[in-house]
C-alpha positions as CSV (number, residue, x, y, z in Angstrom):
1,X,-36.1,73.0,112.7
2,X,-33.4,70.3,112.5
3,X,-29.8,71.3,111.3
4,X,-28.2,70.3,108.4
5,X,-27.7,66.0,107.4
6,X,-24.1,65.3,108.3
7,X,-23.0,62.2,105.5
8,X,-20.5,59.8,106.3
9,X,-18.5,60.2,103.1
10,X,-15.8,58.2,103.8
11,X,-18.0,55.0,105.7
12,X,-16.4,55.9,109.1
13,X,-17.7,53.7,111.4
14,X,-19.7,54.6,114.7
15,X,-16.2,54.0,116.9
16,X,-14.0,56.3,114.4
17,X,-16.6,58.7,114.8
18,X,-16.6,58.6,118.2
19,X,-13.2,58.9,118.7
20,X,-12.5,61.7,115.9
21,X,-14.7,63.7,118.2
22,X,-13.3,62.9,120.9
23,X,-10.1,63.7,119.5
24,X,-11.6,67.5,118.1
25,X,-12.9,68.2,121.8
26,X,-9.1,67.5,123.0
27,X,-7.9,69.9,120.5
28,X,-11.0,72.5,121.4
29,X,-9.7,72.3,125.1
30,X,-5.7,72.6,124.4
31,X,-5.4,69.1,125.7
32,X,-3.2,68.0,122.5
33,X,-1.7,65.3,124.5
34,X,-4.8,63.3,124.5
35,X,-5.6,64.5,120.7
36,X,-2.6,63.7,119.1
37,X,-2.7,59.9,121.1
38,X,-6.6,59.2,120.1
39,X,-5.5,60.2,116.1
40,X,-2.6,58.0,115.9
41,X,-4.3,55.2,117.7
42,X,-6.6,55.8,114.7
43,X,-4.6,56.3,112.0
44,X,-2.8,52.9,113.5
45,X,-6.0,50.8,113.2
46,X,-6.6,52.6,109.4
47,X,-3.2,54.6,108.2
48,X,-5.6,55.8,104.9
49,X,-8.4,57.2,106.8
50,X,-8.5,60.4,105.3
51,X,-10.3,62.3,107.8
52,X,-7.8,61.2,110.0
53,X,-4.9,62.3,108.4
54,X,-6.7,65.7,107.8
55,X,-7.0,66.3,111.1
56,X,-3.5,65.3,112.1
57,X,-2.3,68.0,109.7
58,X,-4.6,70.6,111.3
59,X,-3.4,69.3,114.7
60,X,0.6,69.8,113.8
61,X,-0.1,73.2,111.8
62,X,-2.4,74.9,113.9
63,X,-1.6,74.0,117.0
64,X,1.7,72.3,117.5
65,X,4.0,74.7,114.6
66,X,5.2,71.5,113.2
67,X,4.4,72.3,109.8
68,X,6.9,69.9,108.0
69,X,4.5,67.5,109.6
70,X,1.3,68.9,108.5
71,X,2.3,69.2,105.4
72,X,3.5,65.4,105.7
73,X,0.3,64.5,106.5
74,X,-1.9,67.0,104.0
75,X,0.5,64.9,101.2
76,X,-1.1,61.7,102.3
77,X,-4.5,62.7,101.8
78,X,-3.5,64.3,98.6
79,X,-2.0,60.8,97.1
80,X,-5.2,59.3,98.8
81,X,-7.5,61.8,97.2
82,X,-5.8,64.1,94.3
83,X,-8.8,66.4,94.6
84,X,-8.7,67.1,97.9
85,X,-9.1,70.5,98.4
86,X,-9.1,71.1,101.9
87,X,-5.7,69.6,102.0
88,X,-4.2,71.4,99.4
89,X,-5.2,74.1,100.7
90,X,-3.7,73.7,104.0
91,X,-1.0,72.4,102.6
92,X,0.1,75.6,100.6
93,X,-0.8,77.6,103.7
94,X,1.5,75.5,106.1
95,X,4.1,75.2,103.1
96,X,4.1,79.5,103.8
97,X,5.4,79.4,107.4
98,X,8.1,76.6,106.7
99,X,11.5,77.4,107.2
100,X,14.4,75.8,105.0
């Protein structure tokens, strides 16, 4: 039985991809070094690649504490895509743990 039909919503190309999961296993082994360079290399080559930025946000929420750059980043994918609602959701959870 095959798994469910992953669609490329936002035209990544084979390379973005690629490296997006490369970036994801990084994260999955703590190696955030490597992560956070593959995703900025990334978002260098296309700053308003929403998956991107999503996962930058996740990256400096979860696993770096830098929420005032999560939620940075979950506000470019929300003037990118107003109905975003993984990112405002994340965003009002990392908004939570911020400290004024």
């Amino acid at each position: 039985m095959a798994g469910p039909v992953w669609v490329n919503t936002y035209n990544l190309t084979e390379e973005q991809i690629t490296s997006i999961d490369l970036a994801e296993e990084a994260m999955d082994m703590l190696d955030l070094t490597k992560a956070e360079k593959i995703l900025n290399k990334l978002k260098q080559d296309d700053p308003f690649c929403i998956p991107v930025l999503n996962i930058l946000g996740h990256l400096h929420g979860r696993y770096l504490s830098d929420y005032e750059a999560a939620i940075d980043y979950y506000d470019q994918v929300l003037k990118l895509e107003p109905e975003n609602a993984w990112a405002r959701d994340e965003r009002r959870k990392f908004r939570r743990f911020q400290t004024y």
